[in-house]
C-alpha positions as CSV (number, residue, x, y, z in Angstrom):
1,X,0.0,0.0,0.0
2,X,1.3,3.1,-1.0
3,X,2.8,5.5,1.6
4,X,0.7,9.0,1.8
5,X,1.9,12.6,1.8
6,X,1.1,14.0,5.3
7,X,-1.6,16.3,3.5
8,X,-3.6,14.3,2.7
9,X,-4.5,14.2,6.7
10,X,-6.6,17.7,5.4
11,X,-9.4,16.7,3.3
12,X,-10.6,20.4,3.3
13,X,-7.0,21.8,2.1
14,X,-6.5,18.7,-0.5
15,X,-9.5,19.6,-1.9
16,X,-8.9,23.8,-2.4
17,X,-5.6,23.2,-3.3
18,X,-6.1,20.7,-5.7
19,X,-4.0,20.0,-8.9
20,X,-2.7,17.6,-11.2
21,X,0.6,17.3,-9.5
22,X,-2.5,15.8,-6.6
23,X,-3.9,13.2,-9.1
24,X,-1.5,10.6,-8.0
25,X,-3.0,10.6,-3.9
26,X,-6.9,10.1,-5.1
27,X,-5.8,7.5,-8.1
28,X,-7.2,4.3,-8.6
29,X,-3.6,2.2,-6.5
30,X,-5.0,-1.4,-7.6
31,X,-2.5,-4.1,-6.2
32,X,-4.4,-6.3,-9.4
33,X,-6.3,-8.7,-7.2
34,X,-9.6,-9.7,-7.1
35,X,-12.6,-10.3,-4.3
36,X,-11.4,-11.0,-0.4
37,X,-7.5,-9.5,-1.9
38,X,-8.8,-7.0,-3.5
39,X,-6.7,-3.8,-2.4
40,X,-7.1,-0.1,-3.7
41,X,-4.3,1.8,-1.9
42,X,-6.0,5.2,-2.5
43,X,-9.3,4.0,-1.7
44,X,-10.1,5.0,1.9
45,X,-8.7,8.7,1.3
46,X,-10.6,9.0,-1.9
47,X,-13.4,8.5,-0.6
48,X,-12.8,11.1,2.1
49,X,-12.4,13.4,-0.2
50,X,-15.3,12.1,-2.8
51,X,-17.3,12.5,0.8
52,X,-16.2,16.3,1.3
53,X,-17.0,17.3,-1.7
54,X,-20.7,16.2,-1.6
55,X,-20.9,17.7,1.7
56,X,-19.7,21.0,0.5
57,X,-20.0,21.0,-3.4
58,X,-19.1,24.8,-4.0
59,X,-15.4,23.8,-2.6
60,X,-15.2,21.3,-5.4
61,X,-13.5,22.0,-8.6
62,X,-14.3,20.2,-11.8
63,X,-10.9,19.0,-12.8
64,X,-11.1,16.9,-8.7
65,X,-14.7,15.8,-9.2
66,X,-13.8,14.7,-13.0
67,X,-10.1,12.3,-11.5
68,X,-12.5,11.5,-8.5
69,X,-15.3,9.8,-10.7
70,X,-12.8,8.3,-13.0
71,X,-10.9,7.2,-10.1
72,X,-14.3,5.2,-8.8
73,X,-14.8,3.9,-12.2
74,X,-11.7,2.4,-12.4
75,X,-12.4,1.2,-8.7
76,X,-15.4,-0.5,-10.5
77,X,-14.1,-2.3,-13.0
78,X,-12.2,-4.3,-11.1
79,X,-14.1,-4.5,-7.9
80,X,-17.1,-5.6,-9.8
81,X,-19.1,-3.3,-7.9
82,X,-20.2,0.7,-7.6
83,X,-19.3,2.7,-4.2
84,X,-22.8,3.5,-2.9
85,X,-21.5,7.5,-4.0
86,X,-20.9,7.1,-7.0
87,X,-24.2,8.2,-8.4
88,X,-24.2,11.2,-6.2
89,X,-20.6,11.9,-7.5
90,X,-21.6,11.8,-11.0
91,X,-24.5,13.8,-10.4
92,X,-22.0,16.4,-8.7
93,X,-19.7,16.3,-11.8
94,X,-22.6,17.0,-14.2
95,X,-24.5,19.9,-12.1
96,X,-20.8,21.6,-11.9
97,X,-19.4,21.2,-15.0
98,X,-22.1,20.6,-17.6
99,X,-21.2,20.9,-21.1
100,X,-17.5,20.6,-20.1
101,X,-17.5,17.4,-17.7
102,X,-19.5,15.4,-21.0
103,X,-16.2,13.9,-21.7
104,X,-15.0,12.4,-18.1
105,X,-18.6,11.3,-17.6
106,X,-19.4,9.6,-20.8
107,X,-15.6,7.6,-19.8
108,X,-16.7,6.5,-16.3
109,X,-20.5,6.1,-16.7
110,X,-19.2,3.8,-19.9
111,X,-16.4,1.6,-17.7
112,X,-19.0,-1.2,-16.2
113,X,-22.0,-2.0,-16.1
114,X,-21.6,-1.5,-12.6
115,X,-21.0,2.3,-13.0
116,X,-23.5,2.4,-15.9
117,X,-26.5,1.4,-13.5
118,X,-24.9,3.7,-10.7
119,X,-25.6,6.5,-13.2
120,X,-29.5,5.8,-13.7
121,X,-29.8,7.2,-9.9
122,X,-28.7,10.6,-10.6
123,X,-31.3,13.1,-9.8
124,X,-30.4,16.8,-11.7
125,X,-33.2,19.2,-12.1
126,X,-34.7,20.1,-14.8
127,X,-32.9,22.9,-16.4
128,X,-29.2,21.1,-16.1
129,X,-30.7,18.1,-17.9
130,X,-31.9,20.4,-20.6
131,X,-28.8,22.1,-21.2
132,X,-26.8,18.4,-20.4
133,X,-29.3,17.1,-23.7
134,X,-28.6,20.2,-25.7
135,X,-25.1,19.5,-25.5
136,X,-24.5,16.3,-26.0
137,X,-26.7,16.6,-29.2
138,X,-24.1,19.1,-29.8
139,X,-20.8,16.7,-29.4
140,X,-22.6,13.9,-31.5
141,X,-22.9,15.5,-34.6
142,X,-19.3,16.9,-34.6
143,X,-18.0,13.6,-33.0
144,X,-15.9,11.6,-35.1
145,X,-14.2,8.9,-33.2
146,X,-16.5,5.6,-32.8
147,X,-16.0,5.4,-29.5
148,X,-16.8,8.4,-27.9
149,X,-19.9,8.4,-30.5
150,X,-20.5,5.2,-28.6
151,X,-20.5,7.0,-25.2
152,X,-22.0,10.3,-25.8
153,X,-24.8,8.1,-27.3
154,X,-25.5,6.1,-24.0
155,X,-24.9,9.2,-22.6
156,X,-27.6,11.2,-24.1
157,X,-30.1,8.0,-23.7
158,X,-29.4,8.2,-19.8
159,X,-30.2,12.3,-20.1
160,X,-33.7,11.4,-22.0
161,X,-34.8,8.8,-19.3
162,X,-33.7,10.9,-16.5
163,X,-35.7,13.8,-17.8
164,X,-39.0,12.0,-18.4
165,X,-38.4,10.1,-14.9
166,X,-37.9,6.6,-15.8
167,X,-34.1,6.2,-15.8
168,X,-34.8,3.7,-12.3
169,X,-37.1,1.5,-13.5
170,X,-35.5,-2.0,-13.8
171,X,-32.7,-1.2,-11.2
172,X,-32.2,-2.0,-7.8
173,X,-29.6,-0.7,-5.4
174,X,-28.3,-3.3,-2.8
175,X,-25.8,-2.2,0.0
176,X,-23.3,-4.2,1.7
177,X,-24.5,-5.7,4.4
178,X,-28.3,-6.5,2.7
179,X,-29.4,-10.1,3.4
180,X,-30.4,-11.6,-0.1
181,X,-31.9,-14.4,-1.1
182,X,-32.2,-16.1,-4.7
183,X,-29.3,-15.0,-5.8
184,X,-27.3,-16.7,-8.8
185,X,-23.8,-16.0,-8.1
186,X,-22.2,-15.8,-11.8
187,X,-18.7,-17.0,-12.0
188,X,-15.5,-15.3,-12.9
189,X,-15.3,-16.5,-16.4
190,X,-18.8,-15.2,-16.7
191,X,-18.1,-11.7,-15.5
192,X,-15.2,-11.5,-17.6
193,X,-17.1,-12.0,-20.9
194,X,-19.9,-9.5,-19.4
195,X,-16.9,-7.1,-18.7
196,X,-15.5,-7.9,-22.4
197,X,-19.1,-7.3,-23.9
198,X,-20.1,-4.0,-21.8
199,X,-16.3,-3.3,-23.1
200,X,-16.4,-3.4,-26.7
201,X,-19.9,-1.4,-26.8
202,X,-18.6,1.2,-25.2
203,X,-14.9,0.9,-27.6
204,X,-13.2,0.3,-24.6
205,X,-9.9,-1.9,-23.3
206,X,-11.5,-4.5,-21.4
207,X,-8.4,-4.3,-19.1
């Protein structure tokens, strides 16, 4: 696990004096194992900060809310799972940076279908989602790379059902902890081939 600079100990000064030369303290740190190994170095400060920022949103800038959500993605991909915030977070991204935070969101709404179900939760009112449409419309028709057609697509798809109110129906949120029953556990091989499908929709490296 990766040793941390002594400021990150101040969430609230990390995130007003945030910059690139910062990127590498809130990064996904993957140790590239899976389920009960599982280790994200950078997780349990990221999330300190991803928790500040939603407490006080004015104090976040868009370039820390854009590496924060990509960051989770990332987390995502390999945990096979969404943090519980990571709706929130995109939803935070969004209402900040409209037009300009498109590009991150489109990239970690696209990363799983983990993060692409997180993303139907995001509530945005009205007039964001409007402007959010407009400009997405916008990107697509001057878009030229596949992929990021691909994305802004799904993208603007998510913005139509969050505007007319349906973008939950079908999905269900489960938190740690929440006694199930019924449940088909899908093995590895499995998720890798749902990974490699969700993957090549979206143009993307299955990793």
């Amino acid at each position: 696990m990766p040793e941390q600079p002594a400021l990150m100990l101040d969430v609230p000064s990390f995130v007003a004096g945030y910059s690139r030369e910062c990127h590498p303290s809130i990064a996904f740190a993957w140790n590239g194992k899976h389920a009960a190994d599982f280790v994200d170095g950078n997780q349990k400060f990221r999330w300190e900060v991803v928790g500040h920022c939603i407490a006080h949103p004015e104090a976040a800038a868009l370039p820390l809310l854009a590496d924060l959500f990509l960051a989770d993605a990332e987390w995502s991909r390999e945990a096979w799972g969404a943090p519980q915030h990571f709706g929130e977070l995109g939803a935070l991204l969004l209402g900040r940076g409209g037009e300009e935070a498109l590009v991150p969101f489109s990239q970690g709404f696209a990363t799983s279908f983990d993060t692409f179900g997180a993303c139907h939760s995001i509530t945005l009112p009205p007039f964001v989602l409007a402007r959010l449409t407009e400009a997405t419309a916008v990107a697509l028709a001057a878009e030229q790379n596949e992929a990021a057609t691909k994305r802004l697509s799904a993208c603007r798809d998510l913005f139509a059902k969050l505007t007319d109110g349906t973008a939950r129906k079908g999905w269900a949120t489960v938190a740690p902890g929440t006694p199930v029953s019924g449940i088909r556990v899908m093995s590895p091989g499995w998720l890798h081939k749902l990974r490699a499908k969700l993957a090549s929709a979206f143009g993307r490296d299955a990793g």
